[in-house]
C-alpha angles and dihedrals in degrees: 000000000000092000088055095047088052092048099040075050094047085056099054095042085051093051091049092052088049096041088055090040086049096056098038081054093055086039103054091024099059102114080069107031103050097065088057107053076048098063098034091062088034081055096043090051095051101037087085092049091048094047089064093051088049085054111057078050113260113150115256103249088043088052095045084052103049094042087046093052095046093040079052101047080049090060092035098050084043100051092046098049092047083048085059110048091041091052079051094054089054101048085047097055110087087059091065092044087093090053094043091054090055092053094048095049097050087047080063090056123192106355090203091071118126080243089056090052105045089048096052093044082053094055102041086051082061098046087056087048107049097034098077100068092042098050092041083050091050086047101058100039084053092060085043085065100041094057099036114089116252104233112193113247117232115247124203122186116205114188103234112245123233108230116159104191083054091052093037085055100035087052091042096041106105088042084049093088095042102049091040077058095042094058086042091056089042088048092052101038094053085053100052088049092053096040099027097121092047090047092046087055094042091055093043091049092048096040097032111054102143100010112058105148080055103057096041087056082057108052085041098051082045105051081037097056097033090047091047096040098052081034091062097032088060099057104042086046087051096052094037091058091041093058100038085049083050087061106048088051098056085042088052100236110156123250095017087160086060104045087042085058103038083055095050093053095039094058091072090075106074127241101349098030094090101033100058084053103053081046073071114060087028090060094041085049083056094042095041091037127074095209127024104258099103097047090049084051093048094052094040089053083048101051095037088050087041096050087047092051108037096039097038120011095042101045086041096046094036114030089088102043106043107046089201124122120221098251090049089054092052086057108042083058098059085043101045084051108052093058107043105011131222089349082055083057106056090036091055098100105043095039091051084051091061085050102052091039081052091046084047098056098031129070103206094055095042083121090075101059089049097045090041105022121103089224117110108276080226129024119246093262100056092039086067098048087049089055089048090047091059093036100234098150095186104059094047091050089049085050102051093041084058089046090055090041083063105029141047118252098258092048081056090046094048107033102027114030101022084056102045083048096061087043084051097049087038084065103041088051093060092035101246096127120080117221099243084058108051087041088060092045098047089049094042091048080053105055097043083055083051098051092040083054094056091055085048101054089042099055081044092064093033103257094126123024099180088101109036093143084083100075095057095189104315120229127238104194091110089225117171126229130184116202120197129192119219101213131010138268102010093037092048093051085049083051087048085064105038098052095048082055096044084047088046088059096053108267140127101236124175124212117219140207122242116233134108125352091240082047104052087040097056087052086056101059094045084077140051109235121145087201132068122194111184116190128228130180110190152256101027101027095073100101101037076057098055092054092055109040086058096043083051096049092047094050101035097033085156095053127087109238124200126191115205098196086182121224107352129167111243100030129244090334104065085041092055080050095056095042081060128197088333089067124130130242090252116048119178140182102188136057099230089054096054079051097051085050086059101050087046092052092051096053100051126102097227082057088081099048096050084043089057096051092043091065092038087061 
């Protein structure tokens, strides 16, 4: 045991030194590293366009080609046409400087208000102030220069030289590191569309030794959701510019083909990407326009398109291609920043795609799935036994009520409560459940069954007709069942369930006590049921289980016996296992199977026979 604890410790110390190393690598090796995460989602974003053309059988370097060039002429036309418009904002402005003037001076409102006043009376008392140091300093440097002797300053005239690679590069140079960037990442990019198979097989052969089928989930699940994702981002920012730039022409802003264009590029930043490009067309509308009108138009076409898209289209396009929460996103924006700057920002998404599907398909990363998946950080079985834990009756009842809104009874018997019973009697077992606890949330599990029971009973007699599946055609043998717990409190709530679904169906079902055998026994043979259902709520009723099945099948050898061994991982057959030798002939592990045997065992023809003799006994 303590050679398992310091390795399981060794592996964790060893995953936090590589995930460091990992992060000063990206950080110090960006220059690197950034055109490639470029290219690879570059590459990610293309592979679908140049598969169709694979399939209607052009070869793969003259389909790379074909899909590069156009996907360059695209940039180039829109970066020219975006050039354009914005040299023609500069040379314009000028022409707007008397209307913003306007605008700024009636912002500053009646200068002859008590505010005004105060406020000027404040500033010239500063400017006295303030006035005294700085003159007697002027004073005295001027007599420093009156007394110093003027000596003449040397002059020498170079005539300037005409080289035209220096001012090529001089007037190139802040475009220099960009478009260096920018052939890397061609040059990438064109290679991974033409190799991308070999590299995908070279990656799963040096990732995957030992766990193929693994890795090549992996890749799969990552080129599927990438593609789908930019896919899918391409098409709702295009659209989203298209219509934003519709707007603005009908309103009669200038260049809406440009401020259409400069949205839809910008939303690929998160969070501040697209509002820093509607501030644009909203302050050329105040400085175009005379009133505010225009501008209020501009910003209301803007927020009702932004709330659309952000709260419908995109939940409903890209909850089931990226895997990321919002808040992981968020995060993964400031991180992805920091190391590697504005480039970081707009990588963010897709980079932290290719993390969560890691932290999916590898064990050791499985941290990251939980800290940056969208999936729920605890089932919802284990949400409402945390509630009950830290006895906060509201919030379980509200999640079981939104479990039930969205399930049948017996789903809510079987996948929320069952389970939050065996964690309950896990607990108590290694005494890591205090007694005040268990006992709130016994009595609060009970209530809940006893609430759901009233909604039963009333849709049985046709009160509420919201949840008829749970009727499921009720039965009306009349049949008889008795249902014993094995052990008390969470076996008797089991019992509880069982007998209002066995009631809903149409049945007479007793609920019994748990005590002794003899006792329990005796309880059985006070009645006449031809069924008995016995209760066990694994993993530490299984004993108890065994004795009584066979004490039950030696004292009842004409009744049908059914052991519910609840929950249980393997199904009927690795109950039957743990029963042992004693077990009876039906085994179940869900509630709605012990239902369906007894609908079986009613139907039958022998049913009447052993009911007979039953009674007979």
């Amino acid at each position: 045991m303590v050679r398992t604890r310091e390795s399981s410790a060794s592996s964790k110390s060893l995953t936090v030194i590589a995930f460091v190393l990992a992060i000063a690598a990206l950080y110090f090796g960006r220059t690197v590293f950034i055109p490639l995460a470029l290219a690879l989602v570059l590459c990610f974003l293309l592979t679908p366009f140049v598969s169709l053309l694979e399939k209607i059988h052009f070869r793969r370097v003259p389909s790379v080609m074909v899909v590069v060039v156009l996907a360059l002429a695209l940039i180039g036309v829109g970066s020219w046409v975006v050039a354009g418009q914005l040299v023609e904002i500069m040379v314009r402005l000028p022409d707007y400087k008397a209307n913003l003037d306007e605008k700024i001076h009636s912002l500053h409102g009646a200068s002859t208000g008590k505010l005004s006043k105060a406020s000027a009376s404040i500033q010239e008392l500063g400017k006295e102030l303030s006035a005294v140091p700085g003159q007697a300093t002027g004073h005295a440097e001027q007599q420093a220069r009156q007394t110093r002797p003027v000596q003449p300053i040397p002059v020498q005239v170079t005539p300037p030289a005409s080289n035209l690679v220096r001012d090529l590069g001089a007037m190139l140079g802040p475009l220099s590191g960009p478009l260096e960037t920018a052939v890397i990442v061609l040059i990438f990019m064109t290679f991974m569309l033409v190799k991308r198979e070999d590299l995908r097989n070279r990656a799963i052969r040096l990732a995957g030794r030992g766990q193929l089928s693994r890795m090549t989930q992996a890749f799969d699940d990552a080129s599927r959701r990438l593609s789908r994702f930019l896919l899918l981002q391409c098409l709702v920012n295009a659209s989203y510019g298209f219509l934003f730039g519709l707007g603005l022409y009908f309103i009669g802003v200038p260049h809406a083909l440009l401020w259409g264009t400069i949205l839809a590029v910008f939303r690929f930043i998160p969070y501040i990407g697209t509002w820093a490009a509607a501030a644009l067309p909203v302050a050329m509308a105040i400085a175009v326009f005379p009133g505010w009108r225009q501008a209020g138009m501009v910003l209301g076409i803007f927020v009702v398109l932004e709330l659309m898209v952000a709260n419908f289209i995109e939940p409903l396009l890209y909850a089931s291609h990226t895997g990321i929460s919002s808040l992981a996103i968020l995060v993964a924006a400031v991180f992805w920043t920091t190391l590697w700057g504005s480039v970081g920002l707009i990588l963010s998404t897709p980079l932290t795609v290719c993390l969560v599907v890691l932290g999916r398909y590898v064990p050791q990363l499985k941290f990251l799935e939980v800290v940056l998946g969208d999936e729920p950080a605890l089932p919802v079985e284990q949400q409402f036994y945390q509630r009950l834990l830290a006895m906060d009756q509201e919030e379980a009842m509200s999640i079981a009520e939104g479990y039930l809104r969205d399930n049948q009874t017996e789903r809510l018997y079987e996948f929320l409560i069952i389970p939050a019973l065996r964690m309950t009697e896990q607990d108590d077992y290694f005494d890591t459940l205090d007694e005040e606890t268990k006992r709130f949330i016994l009595r609060n599990v009970r209530e809940l069954i006893e609430d759901t029971g009233d909604r039963l009973e009333a849709i049985s007699q046709g009160i509420d007709d919201r949840y008829v599946e749970d009727l499921r055609e009720p039965t009306k043998s009349g049949a008889e069942i008795s249902c014993i717990p094995v052990r008390a409190s969470s076996d008797e709530l089991v019992v509880m369930m069982l007998s209002q679904l066995l009631r809903s169906a149409g049945f007479r079902a007793l609920e019994g006590r748990a005590g002794s055998t003899d006792e329990m026994l005796a309880e059985v043979s006070r009645h006449e049921s031809s069924i008995v259902c016995i209760s066990c709520l694994p993993p530490f009723s299984a004993a108890a289980a065994r004795s009584l099945c066979k004490r039950m099948k030696s004292a009842f050898p004409n009744r049908r016996i059914i052991v519910g061994v609840w929950h249980l991982d393997g199904g009927p057959e690795t109950a039957r296992e743990k029963l042992g030798a004693g077990a009876p002939e039906l085994v179940v592990t869900r509630l709605s199977e012990a239902v369906a045997e007894v609908r079986r065992l009613t139907s039958t023809g022998a049913f009447t026979e052993n009911l007979a003799k039953v009674e007979n006994v």
